[in-house]
C-alpha positions in Angstrom: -244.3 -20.6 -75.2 -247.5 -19.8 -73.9 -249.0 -21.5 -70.9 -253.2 -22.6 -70.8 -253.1 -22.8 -67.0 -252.3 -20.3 -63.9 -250.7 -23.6 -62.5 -248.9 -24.2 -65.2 -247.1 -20.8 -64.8 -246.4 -21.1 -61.7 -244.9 -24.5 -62.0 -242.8 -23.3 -64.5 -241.8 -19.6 -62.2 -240.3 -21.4 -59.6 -238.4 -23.8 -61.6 -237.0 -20.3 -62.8 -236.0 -19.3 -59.7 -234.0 -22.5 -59.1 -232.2 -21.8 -62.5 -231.5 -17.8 -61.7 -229.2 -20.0 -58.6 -227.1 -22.1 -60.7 -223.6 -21.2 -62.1 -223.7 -19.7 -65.5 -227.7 -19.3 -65.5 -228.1 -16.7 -68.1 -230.2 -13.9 -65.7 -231.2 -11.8 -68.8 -233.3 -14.7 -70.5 -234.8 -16.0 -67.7 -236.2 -12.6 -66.7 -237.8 -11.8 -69.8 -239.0 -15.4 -69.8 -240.5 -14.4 -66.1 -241.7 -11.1 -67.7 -243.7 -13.2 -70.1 -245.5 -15.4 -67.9 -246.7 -12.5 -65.9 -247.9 -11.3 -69.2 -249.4 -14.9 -70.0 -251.0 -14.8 -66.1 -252.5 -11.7 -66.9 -254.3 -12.7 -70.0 -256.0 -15.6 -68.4 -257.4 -13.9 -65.9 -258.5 -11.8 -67.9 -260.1 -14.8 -70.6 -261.2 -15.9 -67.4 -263.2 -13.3 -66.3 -264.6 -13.1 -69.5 -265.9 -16.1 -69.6 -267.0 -16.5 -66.0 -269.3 -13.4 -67.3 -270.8 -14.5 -69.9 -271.7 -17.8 -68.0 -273.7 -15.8 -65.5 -275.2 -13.9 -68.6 -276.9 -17.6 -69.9 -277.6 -18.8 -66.3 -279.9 -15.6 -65.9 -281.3 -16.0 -69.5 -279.5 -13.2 -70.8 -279.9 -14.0 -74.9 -277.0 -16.7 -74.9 -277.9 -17.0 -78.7 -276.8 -13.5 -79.2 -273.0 -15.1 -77.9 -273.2 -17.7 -80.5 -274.4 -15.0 -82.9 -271.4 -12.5 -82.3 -269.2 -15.3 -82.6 -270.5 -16.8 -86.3 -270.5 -13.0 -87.2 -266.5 -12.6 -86.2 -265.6 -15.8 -88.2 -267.5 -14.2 -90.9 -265.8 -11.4 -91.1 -262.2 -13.2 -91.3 -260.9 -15.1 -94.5 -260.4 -18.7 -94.4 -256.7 -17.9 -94.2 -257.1 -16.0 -91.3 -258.8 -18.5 -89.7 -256.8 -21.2 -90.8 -253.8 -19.2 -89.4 -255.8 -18.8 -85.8 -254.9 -21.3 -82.4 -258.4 -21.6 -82.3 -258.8 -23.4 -85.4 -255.5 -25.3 -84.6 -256.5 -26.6 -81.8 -260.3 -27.6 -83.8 -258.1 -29.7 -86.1 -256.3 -31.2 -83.3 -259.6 -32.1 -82.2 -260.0 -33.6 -85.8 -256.9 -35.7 -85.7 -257.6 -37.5 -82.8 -261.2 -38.4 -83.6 -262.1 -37.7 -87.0 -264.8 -35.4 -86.4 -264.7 -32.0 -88.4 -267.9 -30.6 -86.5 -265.6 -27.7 -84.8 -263.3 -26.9 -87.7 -266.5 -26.4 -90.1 -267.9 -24.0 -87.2 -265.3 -22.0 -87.5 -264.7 -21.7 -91.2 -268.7 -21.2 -91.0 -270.7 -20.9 -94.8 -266.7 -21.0 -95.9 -266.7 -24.7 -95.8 -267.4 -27.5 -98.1 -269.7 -29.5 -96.5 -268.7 -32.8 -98.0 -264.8 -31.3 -99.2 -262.0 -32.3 -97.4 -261.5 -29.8 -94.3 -258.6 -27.4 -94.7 -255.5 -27.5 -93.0 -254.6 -24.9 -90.7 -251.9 -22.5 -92.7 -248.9 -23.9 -90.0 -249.3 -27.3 -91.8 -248.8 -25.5 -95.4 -245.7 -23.7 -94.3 -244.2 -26.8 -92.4 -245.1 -29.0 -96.3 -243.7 -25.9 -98.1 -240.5 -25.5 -95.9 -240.1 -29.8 -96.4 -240.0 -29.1 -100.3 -237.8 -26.5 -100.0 -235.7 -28.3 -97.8 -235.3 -31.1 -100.2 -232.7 -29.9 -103.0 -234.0 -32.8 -105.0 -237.6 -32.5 -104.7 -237.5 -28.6 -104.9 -235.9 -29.0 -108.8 -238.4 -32.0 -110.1 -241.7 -31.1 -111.9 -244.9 -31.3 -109.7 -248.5 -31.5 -111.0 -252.0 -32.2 -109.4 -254.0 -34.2 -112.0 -256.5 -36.5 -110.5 -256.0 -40.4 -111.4 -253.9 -41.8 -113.9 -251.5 -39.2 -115.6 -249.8 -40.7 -119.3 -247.1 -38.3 -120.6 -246.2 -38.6 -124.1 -242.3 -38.5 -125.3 -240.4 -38.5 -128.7 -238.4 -41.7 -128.9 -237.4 -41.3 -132.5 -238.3 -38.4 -135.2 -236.8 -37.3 -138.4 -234.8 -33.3 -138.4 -236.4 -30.4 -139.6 -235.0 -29.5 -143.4 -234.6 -26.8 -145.4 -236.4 -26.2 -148.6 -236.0 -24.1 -151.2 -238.4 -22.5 -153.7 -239.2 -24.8 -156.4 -237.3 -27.8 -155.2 -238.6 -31.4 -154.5 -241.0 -31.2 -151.7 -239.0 -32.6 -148.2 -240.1 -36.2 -146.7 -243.1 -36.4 -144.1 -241.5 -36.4 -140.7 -241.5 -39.9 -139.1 -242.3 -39.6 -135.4 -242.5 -42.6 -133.0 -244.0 -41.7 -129.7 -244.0 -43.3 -126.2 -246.0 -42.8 -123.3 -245.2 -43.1 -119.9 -248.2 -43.8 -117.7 -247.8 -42.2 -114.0 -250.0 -44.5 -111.4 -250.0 -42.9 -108.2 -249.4 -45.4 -104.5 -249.8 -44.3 -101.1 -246.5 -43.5 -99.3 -246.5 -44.1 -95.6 -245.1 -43.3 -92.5 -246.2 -44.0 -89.2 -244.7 -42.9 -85.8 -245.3 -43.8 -82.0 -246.0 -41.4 -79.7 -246.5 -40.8 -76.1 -250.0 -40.0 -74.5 -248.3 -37.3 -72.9 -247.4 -35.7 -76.3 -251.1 -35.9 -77.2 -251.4 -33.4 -74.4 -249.6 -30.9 -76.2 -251.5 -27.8 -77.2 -253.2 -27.5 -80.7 -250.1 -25.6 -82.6 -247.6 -27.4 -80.7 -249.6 -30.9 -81.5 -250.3 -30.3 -84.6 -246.7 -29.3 -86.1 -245.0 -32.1 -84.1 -246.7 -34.8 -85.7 -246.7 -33.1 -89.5 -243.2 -32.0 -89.3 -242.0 -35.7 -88.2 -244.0 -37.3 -90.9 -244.1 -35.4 -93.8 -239.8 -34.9 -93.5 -239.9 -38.9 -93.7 -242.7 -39.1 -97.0 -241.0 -36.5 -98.5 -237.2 -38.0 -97.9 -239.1 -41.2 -99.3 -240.3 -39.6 -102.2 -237.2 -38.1 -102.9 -235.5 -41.7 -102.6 -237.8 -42.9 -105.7 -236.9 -40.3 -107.7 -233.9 -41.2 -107.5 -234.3 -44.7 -108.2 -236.7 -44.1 -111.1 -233.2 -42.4 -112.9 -230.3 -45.0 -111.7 -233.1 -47.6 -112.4 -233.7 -47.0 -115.8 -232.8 -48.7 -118.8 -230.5 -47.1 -121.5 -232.6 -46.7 -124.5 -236.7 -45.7 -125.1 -239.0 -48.0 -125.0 -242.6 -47.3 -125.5 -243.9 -47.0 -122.2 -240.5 -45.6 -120.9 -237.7 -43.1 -121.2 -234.3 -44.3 -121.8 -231.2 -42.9 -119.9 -227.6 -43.1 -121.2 -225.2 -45.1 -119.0 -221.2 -44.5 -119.3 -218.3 -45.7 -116.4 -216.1 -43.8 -114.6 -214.7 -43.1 -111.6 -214.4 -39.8 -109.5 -211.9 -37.8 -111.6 -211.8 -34.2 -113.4 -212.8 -35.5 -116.2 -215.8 -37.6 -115.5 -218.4 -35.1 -114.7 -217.7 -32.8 -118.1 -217.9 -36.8 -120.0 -221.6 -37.4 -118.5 -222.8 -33.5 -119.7 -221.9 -34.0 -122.8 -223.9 -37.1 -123.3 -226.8 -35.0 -122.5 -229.3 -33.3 -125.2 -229.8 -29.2 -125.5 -232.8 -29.8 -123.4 -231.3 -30.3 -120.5 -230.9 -27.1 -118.7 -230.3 -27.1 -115.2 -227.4 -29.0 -115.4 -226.8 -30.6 -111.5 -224.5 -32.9 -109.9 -226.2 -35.9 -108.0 -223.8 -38.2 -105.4 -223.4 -39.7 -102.1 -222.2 -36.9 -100.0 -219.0 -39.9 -98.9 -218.3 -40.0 -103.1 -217.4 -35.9 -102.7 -214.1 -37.1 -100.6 -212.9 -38.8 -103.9 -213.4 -35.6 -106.3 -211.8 -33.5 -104.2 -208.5 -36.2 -104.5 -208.4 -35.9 -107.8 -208.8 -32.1 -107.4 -205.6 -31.7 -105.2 -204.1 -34.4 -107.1 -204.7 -31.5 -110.0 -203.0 -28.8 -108.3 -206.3 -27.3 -107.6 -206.6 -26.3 -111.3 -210.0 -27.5 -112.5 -212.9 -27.6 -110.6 -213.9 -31.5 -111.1 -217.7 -30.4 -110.8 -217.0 -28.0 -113.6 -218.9 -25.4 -112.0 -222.2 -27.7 -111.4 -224.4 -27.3 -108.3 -223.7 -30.4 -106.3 -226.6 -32.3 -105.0 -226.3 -34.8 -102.5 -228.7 -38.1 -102.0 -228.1 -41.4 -99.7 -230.6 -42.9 -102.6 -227.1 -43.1 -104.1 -223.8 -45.6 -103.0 -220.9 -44.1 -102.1 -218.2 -44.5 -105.2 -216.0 -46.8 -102.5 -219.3 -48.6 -101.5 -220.8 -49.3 -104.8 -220.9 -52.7 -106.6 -219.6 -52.9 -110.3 -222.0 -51.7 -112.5 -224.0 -49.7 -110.0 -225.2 -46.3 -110.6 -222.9 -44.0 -107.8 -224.0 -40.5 -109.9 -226.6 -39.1 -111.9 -225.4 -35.5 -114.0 -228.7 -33.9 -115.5 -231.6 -31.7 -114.8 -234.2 -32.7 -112.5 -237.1 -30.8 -114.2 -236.7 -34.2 -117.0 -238.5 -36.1 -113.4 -241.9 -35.4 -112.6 -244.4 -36.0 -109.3 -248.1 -35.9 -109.9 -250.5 -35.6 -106.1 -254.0 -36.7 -107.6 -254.5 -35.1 -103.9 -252.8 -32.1 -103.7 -249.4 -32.3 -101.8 -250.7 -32.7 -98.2 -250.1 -35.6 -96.3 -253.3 -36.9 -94.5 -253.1 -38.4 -91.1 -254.5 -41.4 -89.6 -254.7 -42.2 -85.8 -254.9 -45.2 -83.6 -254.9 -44.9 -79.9 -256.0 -48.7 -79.3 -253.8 -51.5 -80.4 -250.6 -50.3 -78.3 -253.3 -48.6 -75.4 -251.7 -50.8 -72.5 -248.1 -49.1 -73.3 -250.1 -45.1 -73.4 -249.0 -45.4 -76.8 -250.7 -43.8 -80.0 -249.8 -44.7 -83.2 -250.5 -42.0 -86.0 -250.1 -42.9 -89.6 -249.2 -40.6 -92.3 -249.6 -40.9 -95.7 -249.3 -39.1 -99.4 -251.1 -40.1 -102.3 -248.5 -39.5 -105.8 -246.8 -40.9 -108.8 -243.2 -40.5 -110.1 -241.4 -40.9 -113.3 -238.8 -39.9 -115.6 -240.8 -38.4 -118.4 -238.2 -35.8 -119.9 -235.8 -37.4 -122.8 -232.2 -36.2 -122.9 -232.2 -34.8 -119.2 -230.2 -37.5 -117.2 -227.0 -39.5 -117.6 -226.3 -42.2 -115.3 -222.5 -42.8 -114.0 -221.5 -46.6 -112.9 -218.7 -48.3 -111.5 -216.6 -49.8 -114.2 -217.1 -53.5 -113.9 -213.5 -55.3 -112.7 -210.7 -56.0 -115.5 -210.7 -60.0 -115.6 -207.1 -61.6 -115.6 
């Protein structure tokens, strides 16, 4: 961590030295740490004396537009990426944040930015989105696309076989396709988080990937959440504005997960497994119960969702697991996949509160046929 003041350092050097007393300190780390801030004390003197130069340059009228000059001119020079990726230009977009003005991130990114486009985001806000998808083993497997507004995707809810025809015969019957459509309409998800007036104090980097990586881990388990519903939800045949999922009962046993795949269609792919991680405690009964002789799973990746009851927590006829291949789900981000933040440091002002909101502008749906079956809890036998 690198400290912006000399007071700073030396605030955190003696707190060093009380730590190099205690029992079990360990002396190797906190000497390279000390080793660090006489690195870190050495660079801002030496920014400072910079600086403190170049001031006495303008106060004696030495060309202070040749500074600005040389400084457009190294921006220039850079890609946006590069700046993007600078802790200059995270600390501009802190600056942004907390009071909506772009004026210093479009000085750095110069002729590179729109002037009426959306201000890029510095490149530690991509990785921290990026590493949240990843992160996400639902998420990471659905479809994503970026088409602005309303998205309708068409589907096949009933069409006749190909046939084969030979030379001469009677000619084969017109195909007869029904279509459906599903129409994606994007909603804002939200998320909005207190924070301290002291954690506004945090430097640009530091500020900037607190508040994204809080909010965008809760949109994204959100989003992940309705993805989930939009499958257990559904009904169990097509209609014309919706894809139908098959729905069989069961109970955690070897033989229920093999029952669901083969109510799937050839589409489906990338076979998964998706259950309450408290429902796994059940399979692996029936797996020991089995001698250990069949893998109850049979050999599926298991994915686990709290969108999802627990097999003992589930109601009859709830969905407890979904066996099919996520790239049947799709998200659309009319917006891209960035999550845009909002900030208000007034309404809880008296507590040195600031509330930021974060939001994400996308659609969901099921909008592959054939690629899901939904598992429920067998209703109870009535005596």
């Amino acid at each position: 961590m690198k400290y912006k003041t000399l007071a700073e350092i030396e605030t955190r050097k003696a707190a060093i030295l009380q730590e190099m007393e205690q029992e079990g300190a360990d002396l190797d780390a906190l000497k390279n740490e000390m080793e660090e801030l006489r690195k870190n004390a050495d660079e801002l003197r030496e920014n400072a004396k910079k600086a403190e130069e170049i001031r006495k340059q303008i106060a004696e009228g030495a060309a202070s537009v040749n500074v600005i000059e040389t400084r457009k001119a190294e921006n220039a020079s850079k890609t946006v990426d590069e700046i993007r990726g600078s802790a200059e230009y995270a600390e501009a977009f802190k600056t942004y944040i907390l009071t909506g003005d772009d004026k210093e991130c479009r000085k750095l990114l110069t002729t590179n930015a729109e002037n009426n486009g959306q201000v890029p985001v510095p490149v530690l806000v991509d990785q921290v989105i990026r590493t949240a998808w990843e992160n996400d083993t639902i998420l990471s497997r659905v479809k994503k696309t970026a088409f602005r507004g309303n998205l309708k995707v068409a589907f096949e809810r009933a069409a006749d076989p190909a046939y084969e025809h030979g030379e001469g015969t009677t000619a084969v019957t017109e195909e007869d396709l029904t279509l459906g459509i599903v129409e994606m309409v994007p909603k804002n998800i939200k998320k909005w988080i207190r924070i301290s007036d002291e954690s506004v104090a945090l430097g640009g980097e530091a500020f900037v990937k607190y508040i994204y990586e809080e909010l965008t881990y809760q949109i994204i388990k959100k989003l992940s959440a309705l993805v989930i519903g939009d499958i257990k939800g559904a009904s169990t045949s097509h209609s014309s504005s919706a894809i139908g999922i098959p729905k069989i009962a069961g109970s955690p046993s070897l033989t229920i997960v093999p029952e669901a795949e083969a109510n799937l269609t050839d589409e489906a792919r990338d076979v998964v497994v998706i259950i309450n991680r408290l429902s796994s405690a059940a399979f692996n009964e029936a797996r020991v119960a089995g001698n250990f002789a069949v893998d109850p799973f049979d050999g599926l990746p298991v994915l686990y969702s709290s969108a999802l009851s627990a097999y003992s927590d589930a109601s009859a006829d709830e969905v407890w697991m979904i066996v099919g291949d996520l790239n049947g789900a799709q998200v659309n981000y009319p917006e891209g996949e960035g999550v845009i933040i909002k900030w208000d440091d007034l309404s809880e002002a008296e507590a040195d509160l600031v509330k930021v909101v974060g939001r994400q502008y996308a659609a969901h749906k099921v909008t592959g046929p054939g690629r899901f079956v939904n598992v429920k809890k067998a209703s109870a036998v009535t005596t």
